[in-house]
N, C-alpha and C positions, 0 to 999 in steps of 0.2 A: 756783553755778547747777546742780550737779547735782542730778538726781532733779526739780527746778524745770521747771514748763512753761515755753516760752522766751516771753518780754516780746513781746506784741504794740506792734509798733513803726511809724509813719508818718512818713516825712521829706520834707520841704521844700524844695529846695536851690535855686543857681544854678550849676550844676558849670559851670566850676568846678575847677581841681588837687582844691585840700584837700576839697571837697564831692565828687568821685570818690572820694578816695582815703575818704572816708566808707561813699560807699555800697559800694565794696568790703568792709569791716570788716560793715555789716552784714549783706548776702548771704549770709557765711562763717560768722558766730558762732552758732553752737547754743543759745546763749539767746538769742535774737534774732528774732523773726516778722517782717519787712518785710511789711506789707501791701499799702504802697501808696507812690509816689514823685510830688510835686507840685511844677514848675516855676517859676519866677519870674524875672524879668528882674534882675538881680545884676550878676555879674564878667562876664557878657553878655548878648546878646540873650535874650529867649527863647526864641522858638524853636533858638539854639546850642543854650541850654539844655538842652531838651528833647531834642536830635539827641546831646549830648554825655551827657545820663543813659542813653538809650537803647543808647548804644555803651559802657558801662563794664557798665551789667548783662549784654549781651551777651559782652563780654570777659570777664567775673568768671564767667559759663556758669550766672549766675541764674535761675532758675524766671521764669517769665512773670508778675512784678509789674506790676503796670497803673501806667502812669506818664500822667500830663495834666500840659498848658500848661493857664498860669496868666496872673496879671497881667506886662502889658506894661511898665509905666510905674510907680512910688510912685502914693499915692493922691492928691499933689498936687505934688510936685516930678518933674521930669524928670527920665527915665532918666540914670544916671551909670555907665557899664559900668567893668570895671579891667583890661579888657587886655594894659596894661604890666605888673599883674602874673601874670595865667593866659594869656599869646601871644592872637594874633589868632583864632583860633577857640574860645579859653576854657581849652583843654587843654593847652597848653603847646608848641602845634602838633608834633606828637607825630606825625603825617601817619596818623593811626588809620582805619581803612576806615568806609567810613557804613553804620551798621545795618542788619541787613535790619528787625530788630524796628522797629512801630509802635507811635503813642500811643495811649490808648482815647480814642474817639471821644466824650468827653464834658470838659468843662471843671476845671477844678486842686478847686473850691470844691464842685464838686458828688462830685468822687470823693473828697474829704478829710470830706463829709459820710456818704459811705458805708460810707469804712471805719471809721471810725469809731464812728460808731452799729450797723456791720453784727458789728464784732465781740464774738466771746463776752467775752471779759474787755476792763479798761477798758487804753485805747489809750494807750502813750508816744510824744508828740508830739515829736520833732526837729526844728524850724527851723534849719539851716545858712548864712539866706539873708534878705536884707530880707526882713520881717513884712509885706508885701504878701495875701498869700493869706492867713497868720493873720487878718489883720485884717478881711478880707472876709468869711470864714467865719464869725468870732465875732458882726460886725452882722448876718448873713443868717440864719444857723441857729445863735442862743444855744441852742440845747438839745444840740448835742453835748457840750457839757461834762460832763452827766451821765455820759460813757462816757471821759472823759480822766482818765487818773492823774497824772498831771504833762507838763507839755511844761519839755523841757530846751532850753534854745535858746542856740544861738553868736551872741554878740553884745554888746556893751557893753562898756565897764571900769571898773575900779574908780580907776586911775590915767593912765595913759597910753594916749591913742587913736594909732589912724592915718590915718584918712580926713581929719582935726584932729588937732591935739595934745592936744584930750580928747575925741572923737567916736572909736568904733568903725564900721568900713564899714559895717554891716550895719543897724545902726539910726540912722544919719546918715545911708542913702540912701531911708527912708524912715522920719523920726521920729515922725509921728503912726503909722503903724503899729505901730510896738513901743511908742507908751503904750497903744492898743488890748489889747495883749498883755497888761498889766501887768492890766488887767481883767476878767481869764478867770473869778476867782474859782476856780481850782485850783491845787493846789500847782506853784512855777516853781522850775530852777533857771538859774541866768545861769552858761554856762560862756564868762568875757571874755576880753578879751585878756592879762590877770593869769597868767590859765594855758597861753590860748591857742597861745602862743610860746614857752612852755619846754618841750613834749614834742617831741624830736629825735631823730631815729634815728642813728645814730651809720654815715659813711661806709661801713666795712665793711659793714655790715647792707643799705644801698640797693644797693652795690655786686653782695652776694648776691642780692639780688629779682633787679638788671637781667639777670642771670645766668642769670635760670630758665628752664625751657623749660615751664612752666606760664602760659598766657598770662595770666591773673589777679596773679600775682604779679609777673612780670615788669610787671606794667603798674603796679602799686605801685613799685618800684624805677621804672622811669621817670618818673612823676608826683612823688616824691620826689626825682629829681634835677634836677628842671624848679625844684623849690621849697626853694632852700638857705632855713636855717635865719637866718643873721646875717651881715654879710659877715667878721664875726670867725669864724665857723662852720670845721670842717676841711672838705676837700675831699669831696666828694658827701652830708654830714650834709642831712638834709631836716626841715623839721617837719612834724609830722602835721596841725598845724590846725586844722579843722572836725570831722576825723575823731574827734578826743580825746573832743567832744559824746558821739558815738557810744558811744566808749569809756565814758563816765560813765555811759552807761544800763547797758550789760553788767554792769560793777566802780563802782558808786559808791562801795566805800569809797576808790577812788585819788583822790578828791579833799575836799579840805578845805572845807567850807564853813562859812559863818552867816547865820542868819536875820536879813536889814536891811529896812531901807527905801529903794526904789529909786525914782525918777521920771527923765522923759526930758524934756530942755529943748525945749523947743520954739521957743521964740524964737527972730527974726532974730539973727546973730551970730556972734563965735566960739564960743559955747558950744551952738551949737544939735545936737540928737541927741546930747549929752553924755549918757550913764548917771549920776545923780547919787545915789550911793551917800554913804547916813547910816553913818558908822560913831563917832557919837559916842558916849561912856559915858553923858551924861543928856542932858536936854533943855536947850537953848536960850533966848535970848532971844526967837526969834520963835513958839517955840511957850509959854511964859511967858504973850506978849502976844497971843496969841492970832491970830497973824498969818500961820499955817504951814495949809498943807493935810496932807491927811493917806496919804503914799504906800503906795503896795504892800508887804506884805513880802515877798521875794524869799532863797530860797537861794543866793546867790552863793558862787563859788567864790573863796577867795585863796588856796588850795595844791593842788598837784598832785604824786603821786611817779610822777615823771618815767619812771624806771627801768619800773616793775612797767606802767605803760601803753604804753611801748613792747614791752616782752615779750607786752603783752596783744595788739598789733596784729600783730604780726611772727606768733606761731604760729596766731592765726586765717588770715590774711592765707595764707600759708604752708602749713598742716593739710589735713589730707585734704577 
C-alpha cells in the first residue's frame, strides 16, 4: 500500500463483536478510506446496531463517518438476532457508555447510494452483515455499480455452516438477499467461514490490547476476549471474524482464492441459504442434459495465512 491512495471503502455491518472489531481495523489502516458505515438488523436489533457502530467509531476516536439505519427485518423472513453469541446488547455487554455521536438523518440505502456514486474512485464494498441493504440498493439504484470495484462480503461456506450445518448466519438470515448480491454484475469476493474461523489471535496478544491505555485498542482486546476462538482454543485466543473481510481488502494477497460458481438455495429446508459452491473439474450430468442454470462466478476464498493477518490487525489496531 505504500505511495498507494488508500481504497475507498463502505461497510455494511450488524455490530456486532467481530463487525466492531472490523470497523476498528478500518478507521486505523492507512490504506483504507471508510466513507461510510450502513446498519442492518443482524446479531441485533438495528437500531443496537446502529447505537453500537456509533460507539466503536467513537471509542476507535474516528473522524465523523456518517453512519445510517437500515433495514429492520430480511426482505421476507423474520428477524433472527444472535445474542447468545454477541451478549444482550450485541457487544459482548461490555457495559460501554452510549455515544454522544449521532446517525445522519437519512436512511442506510440512500447514504450507500451516495457514497458511492459520490466518490472520486470506484468504491470497495464490505458487507459484514445479512445482504438486507445490499439487496435493496441494487433493486433501487442499479447504477451504483458503475462506481463499485468489488464488494467483498462475510458470508457463505464452502463447507461447513453455522446457523445449519451448511448455511452461514449471514446469508441464511436473509437468503434471497445474498442471491440479490450474486447479481451485481461486479467483481465479488466470498470471504466464508472456510476462512472465517481460522484467523486467531493468539491469548497473549488479547491479553496485551486488554492492557492498553489507549481506548481503541483496549477495546479490541476486550471484544476479542468476549469472542474465544474454539472451545479447544488457549485461554483469552479470540478470532477476528468479520474483521479478516476487512483485512482481505487492505492485503489481499493473505488470502487464497478461485474463481467458482456460487448460487444460494433458497428453498424450504435444511439446505436453505446454503452457499452452494461448484468446485468440480468438468461439468456434469445436469449441465450435459441441459438441466443446470447458470450461476455467478465468485472469488471465494479457501485459504487464508493466518499468521501475517493477525500481524496485519494487531499493528493497525495498535499504531500510531
Amino acid at each position: 500500500m505504500d505511495g498507494a491512495e488508500p481504497i475507498p471503502v463502505v461497510i455494511d455491518c450488524d455490530t456486532g463483536v467481530d463487525d466492531a472489531l472490523a470497523l476498528l481495523f478500518a478507521v486505523r489502516h492507512p490504506g483504507l478510506d471508510l466513507r461510510a458505515v450502513t446498519c442492518v438488523a443482524g446479531n441485533t436489533d438495528v437500531d443496537g446496531v446502529v447505537r453500537n457502530t456509533l460507539t466503536v467509531l467513537e471509542q476507535a476516536g474516528a473522524p465523523q463517518v456518517p453512519v445510517a439505519r437500515g433495514a429492520e427485518r430480511p426482505l421476507i423472513e423474520p428477524v433472527r438476532v444472535a445474542r447468545h453469541v454477541h451478549g444482550s446488547d450485541g457487544m459482548g455487554d461490555l457495559g460501554l457508555p452510549a455515544p454522544t455521536r449521532r446517525a445522519a438523518d437519512t436512511d442506510a440505502v440512500t447514504l450507500l447510494r451516495h457514497a458511492i456514486l459520490s466518490s472520486p474512485r470506484p468504491v470497495t464494498l464490505v458487507p459484514t452483515a445479512p445482504l438486507t441493504n445490499i439487496a435493496l440498493l441494487l433493486r433501487t439504484h442499479p447504477e451504483v455499480v458503475r462506481n463499485i470495484g468489488r464488494i467483498v462480503f462475510m458470508g457463505g461456506a464452502v463447507t461447513t455452516g453455522n446457523a445449519t450445518p451448511v448455511a452461514e448466519f449471514n446469508v441464511w438470515h436473509d437468503p434471497e438477499a445474498a442471491a440479490v448480491l450474486l447479481t451485481a454484475g461486479v467483481p465479488i469476493t466470498m470471504y466464508g467461514l472456510d476462512v472465517f474461523t481460522r484467523v486467531v489471535v493468539p491469548g497473549a496478544d488479547v491479553r496485551r490490547l486488554r492492557a492498553s491505555t489507549e481506548p481503541g485498542a483496549r477495546l479490541a482486546g476486550d471484544l476479542l476476549a468476549h469472542r474465544p476462538a474454539s472451545p479447544a482454543a488457549e485461554d483469552d485466543a479470540g478470532g477476528l471474524g468479520d474483521a479478516g473481510a476487512v483485512c482481505a481488502v487492505a492485503d489481499p494477497q493473505g488470502i487464497t482464492t478461485r474463481l467458482l460458481p456460487v448460487e444460494v438455495s433458497l428453498a424450504p429446508g435444511p439446505t436453505r441459504g446454503q452457499t452452494v459452491v461448484d468446485r468440480r473439474p468438468r461439468p456434469g450430468e445436469s449441465e450435459i442434459h441441459g438441466a443446470s442454470r447458470t450461476p455467478a462466478l465468485v472469488d471465494v476464498a479457501l485459504d487464508v495465512d493466518v499468521d501475517r493477518y493477525v500481524k496485519l490487525y494487531l499493528a493497525t489496531v495498535e499504531g500510531p
